[in-house]
C-alpha positions as CSV (number, residue, x, y, z in Angstrom):
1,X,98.9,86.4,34.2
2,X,100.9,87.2,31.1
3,X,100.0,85.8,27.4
4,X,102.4,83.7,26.1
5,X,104.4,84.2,22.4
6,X,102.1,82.9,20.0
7,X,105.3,82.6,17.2
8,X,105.5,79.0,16.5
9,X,109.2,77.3,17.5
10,X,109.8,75.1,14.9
11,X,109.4,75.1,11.2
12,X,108.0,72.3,9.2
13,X,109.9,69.2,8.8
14,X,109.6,69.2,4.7
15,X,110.5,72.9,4.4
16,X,114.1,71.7,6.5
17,X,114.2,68.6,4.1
18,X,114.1,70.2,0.5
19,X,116.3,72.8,2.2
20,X,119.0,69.8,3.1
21,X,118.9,68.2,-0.2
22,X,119.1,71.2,-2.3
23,X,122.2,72.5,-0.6
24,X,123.9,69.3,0.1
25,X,127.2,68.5,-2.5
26,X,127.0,65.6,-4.6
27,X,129.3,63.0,-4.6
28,X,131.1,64.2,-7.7
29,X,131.6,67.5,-6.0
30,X,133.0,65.9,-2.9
31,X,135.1,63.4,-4.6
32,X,136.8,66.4,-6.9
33,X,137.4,68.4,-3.3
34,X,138.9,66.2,-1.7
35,X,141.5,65.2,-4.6
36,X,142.4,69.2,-4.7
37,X,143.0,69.2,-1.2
38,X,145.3,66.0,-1.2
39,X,146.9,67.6,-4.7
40,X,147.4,70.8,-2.7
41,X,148.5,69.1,0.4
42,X,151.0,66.9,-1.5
43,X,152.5,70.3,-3.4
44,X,153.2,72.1,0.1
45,X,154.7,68.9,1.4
46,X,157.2,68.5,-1.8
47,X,157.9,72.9,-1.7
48,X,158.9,72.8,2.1
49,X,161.0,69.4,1.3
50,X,162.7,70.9,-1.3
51,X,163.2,74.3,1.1
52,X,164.4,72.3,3.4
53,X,167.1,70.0,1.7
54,X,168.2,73.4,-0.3
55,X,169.0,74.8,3.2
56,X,170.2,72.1,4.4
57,X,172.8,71.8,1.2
58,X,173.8,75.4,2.0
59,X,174.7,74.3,5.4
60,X,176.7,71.6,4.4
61,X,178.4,73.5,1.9
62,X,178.9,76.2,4.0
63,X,180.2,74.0,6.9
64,X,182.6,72.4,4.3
65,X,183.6,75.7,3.3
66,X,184.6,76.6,6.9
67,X,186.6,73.7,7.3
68,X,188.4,73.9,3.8
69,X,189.5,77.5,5.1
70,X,190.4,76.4,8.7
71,X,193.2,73.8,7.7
72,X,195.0,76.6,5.4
């Protein structure tokens, strides 16, 4: 019969531990994420609103335009 692997298949629990802890954020660290990401989030939403209602304006105006012309 065959030998088996002698490589061990799991490494020691307090190697994985200090491993965790010293690459784990902080709370400080998460807190300031998470208040770019809703400052970021809050930006796009305000840039695409104000696309939006400035093509929307042009629209309008352009539709009012159309009509203007038509009755003359």
């Amino acid at each position: 019969m065959g030998q088996l692997c002698c490589f061990p298949l799991s490494r020691p629990q307090d190697k994985l531990s200090v491993k965790k802890a010293s690459s784990a954020p902080d709370d400080e660290e998460l807190l300031s994420l998470s208040k770019r990401l809703v400052e970021d989030a809050v930006l796009r939403a305000m840039q695409q609103y104000m696309e939006e209602t400035q093509q929307n304006g042009a629209a309008h105006t352009d539709q009012a335009h159309s009509k203007l012309n038509s009755t003359k």
